[in-house]
C-alpha positions in Angstrom: -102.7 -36.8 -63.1 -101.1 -37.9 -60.4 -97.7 -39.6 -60.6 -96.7 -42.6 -58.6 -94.3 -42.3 -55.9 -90.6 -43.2 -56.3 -88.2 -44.6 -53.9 -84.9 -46.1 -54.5 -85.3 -49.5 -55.2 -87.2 -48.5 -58.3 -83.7 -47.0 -59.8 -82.1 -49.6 -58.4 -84.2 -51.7 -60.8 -83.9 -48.8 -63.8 -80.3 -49.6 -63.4 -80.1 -53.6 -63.4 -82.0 -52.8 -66.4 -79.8 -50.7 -68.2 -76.6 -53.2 -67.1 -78.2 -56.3 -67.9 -80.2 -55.3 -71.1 -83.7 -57.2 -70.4 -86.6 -57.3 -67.2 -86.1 -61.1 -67.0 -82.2 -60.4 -65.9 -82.5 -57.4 -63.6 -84.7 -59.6 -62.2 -82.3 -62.6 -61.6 -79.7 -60.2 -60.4 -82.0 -58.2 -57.8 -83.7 -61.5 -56.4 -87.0 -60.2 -57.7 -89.9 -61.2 -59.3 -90.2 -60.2 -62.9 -93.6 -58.6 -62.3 -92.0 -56.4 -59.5 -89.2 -55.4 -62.1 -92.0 -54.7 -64.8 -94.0 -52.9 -62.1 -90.8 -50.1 -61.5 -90.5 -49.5 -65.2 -93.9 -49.1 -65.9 -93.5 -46.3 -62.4 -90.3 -45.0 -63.8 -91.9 -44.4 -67.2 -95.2 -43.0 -65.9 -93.1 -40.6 -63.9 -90.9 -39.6 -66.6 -94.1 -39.1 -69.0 -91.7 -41.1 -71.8 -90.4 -44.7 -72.8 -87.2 -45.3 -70.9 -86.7 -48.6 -73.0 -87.2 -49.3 -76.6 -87.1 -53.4 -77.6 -84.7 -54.7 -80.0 -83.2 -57.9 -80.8 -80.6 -57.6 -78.5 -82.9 -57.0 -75.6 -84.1 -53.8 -74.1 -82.6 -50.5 -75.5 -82.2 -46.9 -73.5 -83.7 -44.2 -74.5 -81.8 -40.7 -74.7 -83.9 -39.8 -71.8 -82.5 -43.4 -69.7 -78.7 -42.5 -70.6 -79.3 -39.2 -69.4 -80.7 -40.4 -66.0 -77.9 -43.0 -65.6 -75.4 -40.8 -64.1 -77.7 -39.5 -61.0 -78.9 -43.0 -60.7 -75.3 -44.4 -60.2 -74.9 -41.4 -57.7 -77.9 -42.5 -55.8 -76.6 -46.1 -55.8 -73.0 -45.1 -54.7 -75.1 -43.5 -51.6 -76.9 -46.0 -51.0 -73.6 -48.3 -50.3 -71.5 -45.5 -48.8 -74.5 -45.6 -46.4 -74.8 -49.5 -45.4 -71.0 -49.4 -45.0 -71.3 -46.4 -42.4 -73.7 -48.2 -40.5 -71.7 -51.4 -41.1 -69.1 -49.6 -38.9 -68.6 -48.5 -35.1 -67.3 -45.4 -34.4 -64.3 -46.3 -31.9 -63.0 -49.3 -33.1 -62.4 -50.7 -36.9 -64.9 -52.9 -37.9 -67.2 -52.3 -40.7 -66.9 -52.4 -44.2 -64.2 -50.4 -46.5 -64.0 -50.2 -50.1 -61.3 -50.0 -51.7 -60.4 -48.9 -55.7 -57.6 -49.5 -57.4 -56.1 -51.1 -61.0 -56.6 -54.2 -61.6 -53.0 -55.1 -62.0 -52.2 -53.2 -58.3 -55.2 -55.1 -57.0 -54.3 -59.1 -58.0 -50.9 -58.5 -57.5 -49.5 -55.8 -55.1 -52.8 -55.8 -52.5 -54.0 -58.6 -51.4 -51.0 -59.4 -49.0 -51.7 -55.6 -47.1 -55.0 -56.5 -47.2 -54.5 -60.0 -45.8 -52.6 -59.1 -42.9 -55.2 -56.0 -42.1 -57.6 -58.4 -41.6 -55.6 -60.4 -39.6 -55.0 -57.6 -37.4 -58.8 -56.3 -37.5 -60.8 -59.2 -37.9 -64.0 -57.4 -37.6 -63.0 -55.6 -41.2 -64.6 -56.3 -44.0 -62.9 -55.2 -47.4 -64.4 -54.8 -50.8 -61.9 -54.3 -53.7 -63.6 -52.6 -56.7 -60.4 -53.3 -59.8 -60.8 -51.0 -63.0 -58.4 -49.1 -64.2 -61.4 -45.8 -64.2 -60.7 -43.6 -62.2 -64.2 -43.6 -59.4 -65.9 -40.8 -58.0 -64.4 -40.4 -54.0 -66.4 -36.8 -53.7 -69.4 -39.2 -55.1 -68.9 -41.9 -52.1 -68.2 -44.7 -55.1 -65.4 -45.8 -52.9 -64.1 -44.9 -49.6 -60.2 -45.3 -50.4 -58.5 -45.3 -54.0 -55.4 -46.3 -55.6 -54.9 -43.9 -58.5 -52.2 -43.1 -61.1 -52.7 -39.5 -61.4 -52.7 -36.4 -58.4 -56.0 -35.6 -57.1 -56.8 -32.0 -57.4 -60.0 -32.2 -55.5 -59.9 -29.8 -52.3 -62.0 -32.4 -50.3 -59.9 -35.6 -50.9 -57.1 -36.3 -48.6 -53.5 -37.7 -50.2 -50.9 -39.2 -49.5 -47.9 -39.2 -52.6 -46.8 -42.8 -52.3 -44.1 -41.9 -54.8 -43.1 -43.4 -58.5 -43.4 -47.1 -59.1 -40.4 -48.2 -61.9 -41.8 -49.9 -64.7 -39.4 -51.4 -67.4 -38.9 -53.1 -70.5 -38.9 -57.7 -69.9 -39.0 -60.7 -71.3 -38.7 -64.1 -69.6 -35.8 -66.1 -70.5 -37.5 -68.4 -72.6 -38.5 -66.0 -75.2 -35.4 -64.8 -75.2 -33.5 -67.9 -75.8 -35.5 -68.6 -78.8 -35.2 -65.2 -80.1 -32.2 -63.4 -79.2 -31.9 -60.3 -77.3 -32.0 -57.2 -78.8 -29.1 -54.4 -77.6 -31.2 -51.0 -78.7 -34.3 -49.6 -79.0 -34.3 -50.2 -82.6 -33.8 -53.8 -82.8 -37.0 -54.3 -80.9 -38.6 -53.9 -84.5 -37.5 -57.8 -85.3 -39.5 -58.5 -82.3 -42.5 -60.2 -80.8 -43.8 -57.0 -78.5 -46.8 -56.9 -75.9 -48.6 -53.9 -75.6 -51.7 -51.5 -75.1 -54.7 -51.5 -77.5 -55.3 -47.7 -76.7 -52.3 -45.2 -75.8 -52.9 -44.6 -72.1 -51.1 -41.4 -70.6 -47.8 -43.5 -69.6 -47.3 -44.7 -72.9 -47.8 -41.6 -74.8 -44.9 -40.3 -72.0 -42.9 -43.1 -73.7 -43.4 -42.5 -77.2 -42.7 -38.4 -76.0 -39.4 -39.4 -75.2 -38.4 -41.9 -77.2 -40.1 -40.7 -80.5 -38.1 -44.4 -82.2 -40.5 -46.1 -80.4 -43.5 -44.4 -82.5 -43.7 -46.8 -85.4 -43.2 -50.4 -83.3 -45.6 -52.9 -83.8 -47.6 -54.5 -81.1 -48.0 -58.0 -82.0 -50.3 -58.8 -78.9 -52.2 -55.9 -77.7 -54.5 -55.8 -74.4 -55.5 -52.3 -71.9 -55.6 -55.2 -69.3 -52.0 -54.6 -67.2 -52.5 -58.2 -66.0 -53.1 -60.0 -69.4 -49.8 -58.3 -70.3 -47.8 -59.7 -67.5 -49.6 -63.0 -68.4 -48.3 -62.9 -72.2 -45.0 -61.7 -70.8 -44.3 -64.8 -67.8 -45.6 -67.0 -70.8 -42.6 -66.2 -73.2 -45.0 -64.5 -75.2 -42.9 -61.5 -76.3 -41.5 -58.1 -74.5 -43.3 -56.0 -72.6 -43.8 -53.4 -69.9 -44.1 -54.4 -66.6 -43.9 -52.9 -63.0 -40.0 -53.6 -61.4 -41.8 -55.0 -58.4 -43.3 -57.5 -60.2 -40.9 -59.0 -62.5 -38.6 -58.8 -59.7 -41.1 -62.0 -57.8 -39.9 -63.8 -61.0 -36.5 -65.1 -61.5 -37.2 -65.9 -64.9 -38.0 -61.9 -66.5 -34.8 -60.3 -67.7 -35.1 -56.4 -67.6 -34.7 -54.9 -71.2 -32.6 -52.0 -72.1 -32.2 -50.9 -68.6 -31.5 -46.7 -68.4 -32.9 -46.7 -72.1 -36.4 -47.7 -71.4 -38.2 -46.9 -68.2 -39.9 -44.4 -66.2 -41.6 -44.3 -63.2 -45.8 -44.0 -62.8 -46.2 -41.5 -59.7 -49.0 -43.3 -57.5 -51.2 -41.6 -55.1 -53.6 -42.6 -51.8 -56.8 -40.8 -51.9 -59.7 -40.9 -49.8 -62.4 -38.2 -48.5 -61.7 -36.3 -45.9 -64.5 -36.5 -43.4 -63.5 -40.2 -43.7 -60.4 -39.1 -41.6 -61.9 -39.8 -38.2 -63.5 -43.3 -39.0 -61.5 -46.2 -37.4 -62.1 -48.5 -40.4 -61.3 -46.1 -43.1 -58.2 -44.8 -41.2 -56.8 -47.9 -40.3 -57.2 -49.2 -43.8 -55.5 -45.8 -45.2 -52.3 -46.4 -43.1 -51.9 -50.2 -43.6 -51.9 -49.4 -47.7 -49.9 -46.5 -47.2 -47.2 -48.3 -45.7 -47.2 -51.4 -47.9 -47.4 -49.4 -51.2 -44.1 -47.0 -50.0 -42.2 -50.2 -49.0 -43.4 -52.2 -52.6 -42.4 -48.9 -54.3 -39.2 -48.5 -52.8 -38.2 -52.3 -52.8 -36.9 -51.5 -56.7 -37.2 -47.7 -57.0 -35.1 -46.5 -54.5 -36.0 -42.6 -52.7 -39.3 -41.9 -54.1 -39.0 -39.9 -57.1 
């Protein structure tokens, strides 16, 4: 038997599928026909020799044999857009596309001034800012540039140590007023604290060295860094927060200063061979240099 020829727009479709759980919505989101989309499954599934997709009230349902192609998939479809932005691009002047990864709390509130004044200077740049705080795939062409919170070990990615950014204990005045403000770690048991849902590396490094910390009680609880700040400028309770940030706000009172900080070592990443592409290069500096001077606006020599 002869099985029918694959291209990429075929797992382009297997993957709608698998994000969108049903045909009729991979279909919507691809600007295809839901015949076309019912057309690569049926392909997919021929080739395979197996069901990809087993119905169930909640839509369409992968098999083990879908989840285990998902990972090349997403590979092929990170090539796929590392290749339109290369073409996007000319090789002696930036212009082109770049993408760009990062947190989502470095992305709303620490980029988009550095991004709108490269722009400004390269108008023939475009930009697309991917936020999630997981950590993407540079070697994998997910992303051309990346933010990240921990040191790349990677041979083929090129670095640049931006340094540590302080993060601190605050509360806006507000809360404080109706609640008092407490003088030691310990009386921040008798309040209203913001926190994460899961124990990401930083705060583990907290509780490490301030074991007194280990039984407090988050009373609102989020892994979003920006629906933290939100509770926090909204006299919601105290929380941790990037110096930088609640400096912009005249209204956060740091916490327990030299009793409660530490500093979250930030790094610049991107691939090597990207080195010698205008748009990439360009966009690599400009962060570079914004991130060191929002870094060392609060912190001081980088750590």
């Amino acid at each position: 038997m002869i099985k029918p020829a694959l291209d990429w727009d075929h797992y382009r479709t297997f993957l709608a599928i698998l994000e969108e759980g049903s045909q009729s919505a991979a279909a919507r989101v691809l600007g295809l026909t839901q015949p076309t989309v019912a057309r690569h499954l049926d392909a997919l599934e021929a080739a395979a020799g197996k069901p990809l997709f087993l119905r169930s009230p909640q839509g369409l349902a992968p098999t083990e044999t879908a989840l285990s192609m998902r990972s090349s998939a997403e590979t092929m479809a990170a090539s796929a857009a590392a290749l339109v932005r290369a073409a996007s691009g000319d090789t002696l002047s930036p212009e082109g596309t770049v993408r760009i990864s990062t947190s989502e709390v470095i992305g709303l509130e620490v980029l988009p001034p550095l991004l709108a004044e490269l722009q400004e200077r390269y108008p023939k740049l475009s930009v697309e800012l991917s936020l999630s705080d997981a950590v993407e795939d540079l070697l994998k062409q997910q992303a051309d540039i990346a933010v990240r919170m921990v040191e790349p070990t990677q041979g083929a990615l090129l670095s640049r140590r931006i340094g540590g950014i302080p993060i601190g204990l605050f509360a806006h005045r507000r809360y404080l007023e109706r609640h008092g403000t407490p003088g030691t770690i310990e009386d921040l048991a008798a309040h209203r604290l913001i926190g994460f849902d899961s124990q990401l590396p930083y705060v583990r490094d907290i509780l490490k060295r301030h074991s007194e910390m280990a039984a407090l009680r988050f009373d609102f609880r989020s892994d979003s860094n920006v629906a933290q700040l939100a509770m926090i400028r909204a006299g919601g309770g105290i929380g941790m927060c990037q110096v930088g940030l609640a400096a912009r706000d005249p209204d956060l009172v740091r916490l327990l200063a030299g009793k409660i900080e530490l500093h979250l070592m930030t790094y610049l990443v991107m691939h090597e061979t990207l080195r010698a592409v205008p748009r990439c290069r360009v966009a690599f500096d400009a962060l570079a240099e914004g991130l060191i001077a929002y870094r060392s606006a609060t912190a001081g020599p980088a750590p």
